[in-house]
C-alpha positions in Angstrom: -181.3 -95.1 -14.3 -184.9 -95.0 -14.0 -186.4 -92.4 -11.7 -188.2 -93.6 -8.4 -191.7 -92.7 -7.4 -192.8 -89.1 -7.9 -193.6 -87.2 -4.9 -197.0 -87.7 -4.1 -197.9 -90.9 -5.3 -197.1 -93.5 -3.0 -200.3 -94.4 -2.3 -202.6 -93.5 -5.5 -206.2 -94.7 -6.3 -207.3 -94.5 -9.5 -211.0 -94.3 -10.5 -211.5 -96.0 -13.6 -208.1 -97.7 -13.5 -209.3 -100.4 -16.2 -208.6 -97.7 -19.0 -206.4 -97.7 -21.8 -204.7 -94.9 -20.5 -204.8 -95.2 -16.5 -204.5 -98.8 -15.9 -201.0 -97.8 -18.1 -199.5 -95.2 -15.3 -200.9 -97.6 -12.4 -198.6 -100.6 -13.9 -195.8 -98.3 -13.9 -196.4 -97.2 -10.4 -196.9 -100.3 -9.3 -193.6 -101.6 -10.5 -191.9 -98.8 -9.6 -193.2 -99.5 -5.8 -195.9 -97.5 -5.2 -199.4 -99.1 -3.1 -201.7 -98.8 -6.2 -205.6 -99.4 -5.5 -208.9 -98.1 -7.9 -211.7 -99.1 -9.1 -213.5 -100.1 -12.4 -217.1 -100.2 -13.4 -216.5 -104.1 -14.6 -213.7 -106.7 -14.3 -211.4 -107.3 -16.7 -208.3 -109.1 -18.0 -207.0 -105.9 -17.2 -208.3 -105.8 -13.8 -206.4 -109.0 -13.4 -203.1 -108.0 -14.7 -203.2 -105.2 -12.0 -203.9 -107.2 -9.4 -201.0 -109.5 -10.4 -198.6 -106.5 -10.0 -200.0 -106.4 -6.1 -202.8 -103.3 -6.9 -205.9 -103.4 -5.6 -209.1 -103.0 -8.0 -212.4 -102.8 -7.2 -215.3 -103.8 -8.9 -217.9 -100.6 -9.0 -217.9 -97.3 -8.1 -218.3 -96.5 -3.9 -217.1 -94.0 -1.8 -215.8 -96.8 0.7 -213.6 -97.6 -1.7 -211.3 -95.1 -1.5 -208.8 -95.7 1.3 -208.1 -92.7 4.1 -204.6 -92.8 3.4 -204.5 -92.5 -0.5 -201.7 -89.9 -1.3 -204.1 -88.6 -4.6 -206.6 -90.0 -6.5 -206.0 -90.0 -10.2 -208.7 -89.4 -12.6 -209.3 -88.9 -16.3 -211.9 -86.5 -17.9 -214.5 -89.3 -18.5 -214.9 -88.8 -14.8 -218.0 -87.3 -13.7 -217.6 -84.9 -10.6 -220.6 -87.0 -9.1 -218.7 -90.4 -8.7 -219.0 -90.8 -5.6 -215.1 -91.9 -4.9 -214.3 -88.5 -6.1 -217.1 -86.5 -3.5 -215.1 -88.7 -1.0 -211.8 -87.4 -1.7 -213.2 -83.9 -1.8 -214.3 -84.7 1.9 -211.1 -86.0 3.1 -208.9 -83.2 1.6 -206.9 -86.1 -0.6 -205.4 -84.3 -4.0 -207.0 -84.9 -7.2 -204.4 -85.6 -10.4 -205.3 -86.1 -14.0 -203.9 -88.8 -15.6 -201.4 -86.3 -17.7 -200.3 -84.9 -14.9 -199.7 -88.4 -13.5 -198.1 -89.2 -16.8 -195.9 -86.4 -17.1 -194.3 -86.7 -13.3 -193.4 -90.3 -14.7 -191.7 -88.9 -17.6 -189.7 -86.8 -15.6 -185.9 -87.3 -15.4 -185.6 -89.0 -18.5 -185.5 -88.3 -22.4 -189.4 -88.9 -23.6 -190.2 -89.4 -27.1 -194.6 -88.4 -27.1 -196.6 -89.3 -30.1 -199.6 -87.5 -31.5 -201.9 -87.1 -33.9 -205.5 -87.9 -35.2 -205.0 -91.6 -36.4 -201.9 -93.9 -35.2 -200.4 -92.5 -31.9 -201.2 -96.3 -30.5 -199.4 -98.0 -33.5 -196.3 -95.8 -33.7 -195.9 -95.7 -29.9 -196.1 -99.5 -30.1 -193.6 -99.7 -32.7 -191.3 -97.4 -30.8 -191.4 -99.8 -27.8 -191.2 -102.8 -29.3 -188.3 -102.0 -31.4 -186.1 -100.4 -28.9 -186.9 -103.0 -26.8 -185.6 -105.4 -29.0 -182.8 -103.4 -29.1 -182.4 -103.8 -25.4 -182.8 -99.9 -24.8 -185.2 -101.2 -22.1 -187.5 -98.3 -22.3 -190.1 -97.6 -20.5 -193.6 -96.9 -22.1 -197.6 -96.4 -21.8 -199.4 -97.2 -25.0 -203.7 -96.4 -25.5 -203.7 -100.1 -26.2 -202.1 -103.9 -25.2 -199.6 -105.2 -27.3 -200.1 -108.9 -27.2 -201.6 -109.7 -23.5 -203.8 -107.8 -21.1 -202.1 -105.0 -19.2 -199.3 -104.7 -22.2 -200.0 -101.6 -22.8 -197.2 -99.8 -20.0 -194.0 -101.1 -18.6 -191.4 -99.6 -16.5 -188.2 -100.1 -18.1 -184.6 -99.3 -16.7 -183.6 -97.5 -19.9 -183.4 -93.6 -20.2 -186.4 -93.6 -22.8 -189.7 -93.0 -22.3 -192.3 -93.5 -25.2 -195.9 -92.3 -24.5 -198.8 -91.8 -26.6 -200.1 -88.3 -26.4 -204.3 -88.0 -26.5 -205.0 -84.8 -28.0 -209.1 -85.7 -27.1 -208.7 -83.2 -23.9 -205.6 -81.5 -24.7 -204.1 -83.3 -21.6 -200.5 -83.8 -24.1 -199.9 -80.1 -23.2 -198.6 -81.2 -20.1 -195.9 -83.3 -21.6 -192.3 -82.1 -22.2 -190.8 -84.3 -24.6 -187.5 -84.4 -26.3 -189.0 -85.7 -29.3 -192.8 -85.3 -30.4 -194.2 -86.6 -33.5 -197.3 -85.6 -34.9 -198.9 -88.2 -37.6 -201.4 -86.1 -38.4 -204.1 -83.1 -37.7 -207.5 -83.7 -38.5 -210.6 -82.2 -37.2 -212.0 -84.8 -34.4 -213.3 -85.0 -30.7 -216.2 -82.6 -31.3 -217.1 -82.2 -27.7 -213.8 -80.0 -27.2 -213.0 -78.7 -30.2 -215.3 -76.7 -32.1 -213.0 -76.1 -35.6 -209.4 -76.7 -37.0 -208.4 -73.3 -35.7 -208.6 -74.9 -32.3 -207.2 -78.0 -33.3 -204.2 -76.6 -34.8 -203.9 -74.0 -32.1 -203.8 -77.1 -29.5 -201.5 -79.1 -31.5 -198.9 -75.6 -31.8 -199.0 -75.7 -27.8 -198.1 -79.1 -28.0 -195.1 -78.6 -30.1 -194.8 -75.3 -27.5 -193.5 -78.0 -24.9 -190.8 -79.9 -26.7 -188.1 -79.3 -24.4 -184.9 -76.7 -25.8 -182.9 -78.3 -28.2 -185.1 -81.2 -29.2 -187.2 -82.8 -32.2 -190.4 -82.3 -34.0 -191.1 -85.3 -36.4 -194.2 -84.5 -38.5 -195.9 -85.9 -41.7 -194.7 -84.0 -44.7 -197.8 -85.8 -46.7 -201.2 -84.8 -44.2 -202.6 -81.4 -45.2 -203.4 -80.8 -41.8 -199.9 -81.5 -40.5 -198.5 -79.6 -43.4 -200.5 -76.4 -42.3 -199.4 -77.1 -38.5 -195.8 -76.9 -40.1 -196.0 -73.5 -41.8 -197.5 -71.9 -38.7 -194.8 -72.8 -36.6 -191.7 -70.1 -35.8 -188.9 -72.2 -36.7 -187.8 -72.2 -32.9 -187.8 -76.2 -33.2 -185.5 -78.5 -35.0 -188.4 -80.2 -37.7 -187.9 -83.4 -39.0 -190.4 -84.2 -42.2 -191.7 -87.7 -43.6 -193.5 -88.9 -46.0 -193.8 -89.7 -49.4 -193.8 -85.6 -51.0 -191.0 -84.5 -52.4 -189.8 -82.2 -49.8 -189.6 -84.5 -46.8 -186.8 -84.7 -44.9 -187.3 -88.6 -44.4 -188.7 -89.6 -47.9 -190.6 -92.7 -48.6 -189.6 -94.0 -51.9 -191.5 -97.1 -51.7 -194.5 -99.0 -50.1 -194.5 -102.9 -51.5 -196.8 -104.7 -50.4 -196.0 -108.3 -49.3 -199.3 -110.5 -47.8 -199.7 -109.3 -44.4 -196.9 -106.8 -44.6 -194.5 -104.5 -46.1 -191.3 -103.8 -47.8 -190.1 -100.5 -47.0 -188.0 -97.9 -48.3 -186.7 -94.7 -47.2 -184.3 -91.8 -48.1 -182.3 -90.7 -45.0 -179.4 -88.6 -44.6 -179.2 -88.8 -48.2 -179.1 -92.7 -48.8 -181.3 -95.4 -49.7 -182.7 -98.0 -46.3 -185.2 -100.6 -47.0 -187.0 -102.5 -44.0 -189.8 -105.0 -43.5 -193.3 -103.5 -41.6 -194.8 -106.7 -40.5 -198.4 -105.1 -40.4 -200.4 -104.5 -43.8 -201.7 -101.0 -45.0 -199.2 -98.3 -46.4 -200.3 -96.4 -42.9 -198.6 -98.5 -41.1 -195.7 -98.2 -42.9 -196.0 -94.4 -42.7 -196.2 -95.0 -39.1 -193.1 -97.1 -38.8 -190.9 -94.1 -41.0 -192.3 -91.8 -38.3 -191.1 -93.9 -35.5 -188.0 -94.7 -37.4 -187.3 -90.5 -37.7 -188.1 -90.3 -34.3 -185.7 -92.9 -32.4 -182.7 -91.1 -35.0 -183.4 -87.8 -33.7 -183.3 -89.5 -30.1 -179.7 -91.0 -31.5 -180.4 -94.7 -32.1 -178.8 -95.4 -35.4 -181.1 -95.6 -38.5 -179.4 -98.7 -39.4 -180.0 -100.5 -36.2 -183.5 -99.3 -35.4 -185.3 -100.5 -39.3 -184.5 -104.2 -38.7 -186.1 -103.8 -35.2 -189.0 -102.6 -36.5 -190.3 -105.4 -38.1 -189.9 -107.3 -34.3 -193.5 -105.0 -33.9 -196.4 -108.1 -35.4 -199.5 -105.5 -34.1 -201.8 -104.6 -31.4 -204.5 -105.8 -29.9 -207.7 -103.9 -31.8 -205.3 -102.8 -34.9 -206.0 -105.3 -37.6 -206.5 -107.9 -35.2 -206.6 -111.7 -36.8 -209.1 -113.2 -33.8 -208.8 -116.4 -36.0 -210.4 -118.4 -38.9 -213.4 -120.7 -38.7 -215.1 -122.3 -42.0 -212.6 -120.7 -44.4 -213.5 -117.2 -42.2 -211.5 -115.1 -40.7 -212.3 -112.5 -38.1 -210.5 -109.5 -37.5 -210.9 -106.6 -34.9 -210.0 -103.3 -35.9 -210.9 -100.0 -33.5 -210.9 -97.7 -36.5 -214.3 -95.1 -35.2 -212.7 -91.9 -37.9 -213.8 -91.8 -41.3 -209.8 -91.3 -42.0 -208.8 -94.5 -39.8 -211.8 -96.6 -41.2 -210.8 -95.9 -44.9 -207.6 -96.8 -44.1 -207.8 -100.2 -42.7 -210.0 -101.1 -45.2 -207.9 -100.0 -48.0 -205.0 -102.1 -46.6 -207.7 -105.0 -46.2 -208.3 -104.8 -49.2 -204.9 -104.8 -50.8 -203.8 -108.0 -48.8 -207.1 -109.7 -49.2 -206.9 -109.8 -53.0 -210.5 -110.8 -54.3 -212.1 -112.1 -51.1 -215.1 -110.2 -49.7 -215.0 -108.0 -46.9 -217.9 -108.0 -44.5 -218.2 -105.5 -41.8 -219.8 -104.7 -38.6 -219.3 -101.4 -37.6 -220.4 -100.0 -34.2 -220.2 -95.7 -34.6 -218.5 -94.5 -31.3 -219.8 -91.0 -29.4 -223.3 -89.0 -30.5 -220.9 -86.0 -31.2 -218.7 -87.7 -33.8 -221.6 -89.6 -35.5 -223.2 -86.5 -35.9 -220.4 -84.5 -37.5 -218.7 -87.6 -39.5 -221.7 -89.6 -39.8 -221.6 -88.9 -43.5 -218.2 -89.6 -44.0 -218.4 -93.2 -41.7 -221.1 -93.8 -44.8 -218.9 -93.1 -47.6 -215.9 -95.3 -46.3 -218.2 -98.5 -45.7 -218.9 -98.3 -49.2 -215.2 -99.5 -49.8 -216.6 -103.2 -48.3 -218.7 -105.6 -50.2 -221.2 -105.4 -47.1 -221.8 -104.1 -44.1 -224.0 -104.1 -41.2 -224.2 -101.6 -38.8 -225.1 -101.0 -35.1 -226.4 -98.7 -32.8 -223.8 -96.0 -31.4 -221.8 -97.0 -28.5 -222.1 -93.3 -26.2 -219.4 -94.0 -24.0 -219.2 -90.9 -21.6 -221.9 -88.9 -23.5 -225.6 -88.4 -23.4 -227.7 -88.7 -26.4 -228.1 -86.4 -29.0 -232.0 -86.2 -30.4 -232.3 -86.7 -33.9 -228.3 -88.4 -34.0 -228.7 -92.3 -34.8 -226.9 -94.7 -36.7 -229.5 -94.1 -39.2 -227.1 -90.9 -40.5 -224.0 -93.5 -41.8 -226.9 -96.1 -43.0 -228.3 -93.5 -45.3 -224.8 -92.0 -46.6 -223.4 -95.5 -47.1 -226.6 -96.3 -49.7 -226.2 -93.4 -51.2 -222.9 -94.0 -51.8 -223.4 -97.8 -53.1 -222.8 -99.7 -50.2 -225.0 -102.8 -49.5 -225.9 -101.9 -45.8 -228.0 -102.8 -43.1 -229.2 -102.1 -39.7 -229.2 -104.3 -36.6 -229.8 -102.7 -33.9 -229.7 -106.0 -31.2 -226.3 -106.4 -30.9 -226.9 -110.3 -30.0 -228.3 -111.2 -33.4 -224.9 -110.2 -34.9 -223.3 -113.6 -35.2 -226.6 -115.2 -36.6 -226.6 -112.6 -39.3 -222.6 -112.6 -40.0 -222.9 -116.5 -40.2 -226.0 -116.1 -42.9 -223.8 -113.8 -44.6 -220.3 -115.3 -45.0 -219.3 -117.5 -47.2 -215.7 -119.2 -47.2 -212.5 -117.1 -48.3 -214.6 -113.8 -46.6 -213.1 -111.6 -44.3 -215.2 -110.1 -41.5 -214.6 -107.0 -39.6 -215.7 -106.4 -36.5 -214.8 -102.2 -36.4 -215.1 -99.2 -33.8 -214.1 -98.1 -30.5 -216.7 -99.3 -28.2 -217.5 -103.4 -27.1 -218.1 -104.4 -30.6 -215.1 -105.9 -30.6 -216.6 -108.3 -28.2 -218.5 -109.5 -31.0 -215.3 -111.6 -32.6 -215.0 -114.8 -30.5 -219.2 -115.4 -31.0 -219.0 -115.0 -34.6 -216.4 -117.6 -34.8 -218.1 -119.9 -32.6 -221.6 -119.2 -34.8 -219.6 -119.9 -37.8 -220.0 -124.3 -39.2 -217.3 -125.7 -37.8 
């Protein structure tokens, strides 16, 4: 019952389609039949997976690039207005989409379910798909990150659900209407667009503006920040609670830890329903009760949808095992937020019993290393050792006087037994000097540190 191509985009290029988020919409435009093409700064698994689907992806930026009879060309706001694929579509009159807006026109027509928040929107929207897959809802879905191959991260499915994973960073989920929305959690972040919490929480309130008449907001009942969200609100929307306080609507009455993942139990409609989470860290089993709440205000039985769950085993970048050489194992995790970083290491900690934890941690953005910087600090104190690395920019410029030297200096203070590398290349010498066997390493942050896995585990004695 799936929609067919939105008007406009039978012919789309996208410029940067090797994104988390864009190469997503492409794969669902390209199976739904549309002529996809872009282009990409590098190659990539990702690349590949597109091409697969019949897309066309180019390697490098170049106005040539960009085809005469392109319907639009899709963009994100890491685009520059200089790139010179866009100053060619301004000269040929072709219409320029953000990728919401490109998101949203796929959503259209059938019952969406949009998850936000701070921390988690990539877990929980992965958990949603997976499980009502394996219910054979066949939904369709765009997640921020692949599930277990490249170019996992979006499928067109025949079902009437759509699960998408709602970015916050450029308030680009206001142009979502969802059925259901959840919101994990509101926490001050993104510092290049918003300048305090009042904005924050005044973006998130439009956000909940746009559930559709008649539908659902599921929202944490334990974050302060999600608690405030909920006592601005009008009561116009049906609110759905969860967490572990004693006033949710969904409670958690227990988190038990089990290895590498977690027995879980909620109160729902008044009665006791225990699950597995197959992921460690009482997060993620927060983020599975929110995408349980979510799929029973959608109408998929409670009792059905918590068996499913445990069909969801991660994604990629989340707690990541990249595997085990001399007693060592190597795990990827994209935690960049002080909040997100504490967390996977808590849960790292709890399933690693009394094995070391050795991180390197590459800060993401000038912006959020200068405003969290301190806190980054404080939550590498919760591993044995760590070494970090310069900051990956991204899309910004630097920032004089902002360095990695800020988390360095908070992290000693704090206790932790830190140091600096700033040539990325050295990393597997040093990990390999540093690890004995029964350690677990941590390669952590947003940016290409996670390249860094496969050569420490080649470095490592075999």
């Amino acid at each position: 019952m799936a929609p067919g191509l939105p008007p406009a985009m039978e012919r789309p290029h996208f410029i940067g389609i090797g994104g988390a988020g864009m190469s997503g919409i492409a794969k669902i435009l390209a199976q739904r039949g549309a002529k996809v093409a872009g282009s990409d700064a590098k190659d990539s698994a990702t690349a590949e997976a597109l091409r697969a689907l019949g897309a066309t992806v180019h390697v490098g930026h170049a106005a040539e690039h960009l085809a005469d009879d392109a319907s639009c060309v899709v963009v994100s706001s890491a685009i520059r207005d200089d790139n010179p694929e866009l100053v060619r579509a301004a000269e040929l009159g072709v219409p320029v989409v953000h990728r919401s807006d490109a998101l949203a026109a796929l959503m259209d027509g059938l019952r969406p379910i949009a998850v936000a928040g701070t921390h988690g929107k990539t877990t929980t929207t992965s958990m949603l798909a997976v499980s009502l897959t394996e219910l054979g809802r066949q939904p369709s879905y765009a997640i921020g990150g692949d599930l277990d191959a490249p170019g996992s991260n979006a499928l067109h499915g025949e079902g009437e659900i759509f699960v998408a994973e709602a970015d916050e960073s450029d308030r680009s989920f206001h142009k979502y209407a969802p059925e259901v929305a959840i919101i994990l959690n509101v926490e001050l972040d993104h510092h290049a667009n918003y300048a305090s919490m009042e904005e924050i929480h005044q973006s998130f309130e439009t956000f909940v503006g746009r559930i559709v008449p008649g539908g659902t907001l599921v929202i944490s009942a334990d974050h302060e920040g999600a608690r405030e969200l909920t006592r601005r609100l009008d009561g116009s929307v049906r609110t759905v609670t969860y967490g572990e306080a004693d006033d949710a609507d969904v409670r958690i009455l227990s988190v038990v830890p089990q290895g590498l993942r977690s027995e879980v139990t909620v109160e729902l409609d008044g009665a006791p329903l225990t699950f597995t989470v197959s992921v460690p860290g009482r997060h993620y089993a927060h983020n599975a009760v929110a995408a349980l709440a979510a799929g029973a205000a959608l109408g998929v039985p409670a009792a059905e949808l918590a068996p499913a769950l445990a069909a969801y085993t991660g994604v990629k970048r989340r707690l990541q095992l990249k595997g085990e050489a001399a007693g060592v194992q190597v795990i990827d995790s994209y935690a960049h937020h002080p909040t997100e970083m504490t967390a996977d290491l808590e849960a790292m900690r709890a399933a690693a019993g009394d094995a070391r934890i050795l991180v390197v941690f590459q800060p993401h953005l000038f912006s959020r290393t200068r405003e969290l910087g301190e806190e980054m600090g404080r939550s590498l104190a919760l591993a044995d050792a760590s070494v970090v690395l310069d900051v990956y920019p991204a899309r910004e410029d630097p920032i004089p006087g902002v360095t990695s030297e800020l988390i360095i200096d908070a992290a000693r203070a704090a206790g932790a037994d830190v140091a600096a590398v700033h040539d990325k290349a050295r990393i597997p010498e040093v990990i390999a000097g540093m690890a004995k066997p029964g350690d677990l390493v941590l390669t952590m942050g947003a940016g290409d540190v996670t390249d860094l896995g496969p050569l420490i585990l080649d470095r490592l004695p075999k």
